[in-house]
N, C-alpha and C positions, 0 to 999 in steps of 0.2 A: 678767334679772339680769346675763349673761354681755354685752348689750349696752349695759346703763346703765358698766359698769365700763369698758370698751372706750372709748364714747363719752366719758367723766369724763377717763380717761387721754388721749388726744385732744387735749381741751381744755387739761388739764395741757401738754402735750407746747406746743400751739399759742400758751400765755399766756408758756412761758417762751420760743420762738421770738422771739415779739414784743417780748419784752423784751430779748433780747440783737439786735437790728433796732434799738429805740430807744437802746439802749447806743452799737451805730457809728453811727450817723447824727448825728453832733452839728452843730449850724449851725456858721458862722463868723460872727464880727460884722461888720453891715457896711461896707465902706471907707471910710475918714475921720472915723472913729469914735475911730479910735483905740485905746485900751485900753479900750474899753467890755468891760461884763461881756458874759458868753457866754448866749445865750437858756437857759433852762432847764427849756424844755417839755420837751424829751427825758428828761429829769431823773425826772418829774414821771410823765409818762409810762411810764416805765421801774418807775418804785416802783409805780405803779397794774397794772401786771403781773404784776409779782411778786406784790404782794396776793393778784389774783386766783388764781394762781398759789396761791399758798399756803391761798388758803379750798378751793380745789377738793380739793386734796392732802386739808385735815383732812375736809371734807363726804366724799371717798370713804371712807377710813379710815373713818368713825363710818355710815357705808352699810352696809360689810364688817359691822360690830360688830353692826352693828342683824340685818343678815341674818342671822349667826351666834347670835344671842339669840334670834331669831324660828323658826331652826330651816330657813333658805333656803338659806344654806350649810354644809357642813359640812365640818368638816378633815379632808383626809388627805395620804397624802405619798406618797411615791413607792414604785411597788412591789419588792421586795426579792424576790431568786432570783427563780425560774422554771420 
């Protein structure tokens, strides 16, 4: 359990990386071009990370729940005095 959430988190961590990667990396059009539009694969790119990004984020979340229903984890908090 302790390494599916590790591993999710991970990926979480590695999608939003990539996505802030295709954020600076943007092309320039090229010379003699003129005012041509700007390629937009980055663009494209960048939301497709996020995406993923964001299903991994709710699929852990709804992992947690499922475990916590299932009786795999359970809550507790931190321990008080001593």
């Amino acid at each position: 359990m302790k390494v599916f959430i590790v591993l999710a988190l991970i990926g979480i961590l590695g999608a939003l990386a990539s996505a802030g990667a295709f954020m600076l990396r943007r092309r320039q059009p090229p010379p003699g071009l003129g005012a041509a539009e700007p390629d937009r694969q980055p663009d494209r790119r960048m939301a497709h990370a996020l995406a993923v990004r964001v299903a991994l984020s709710v699929g852990l979340f709804l992992f947690i729940l499922l475990g916590w229903v299932m009786g795999w984890v359970r809550p507790g908090g931190l321990p008080i005095g001593g």
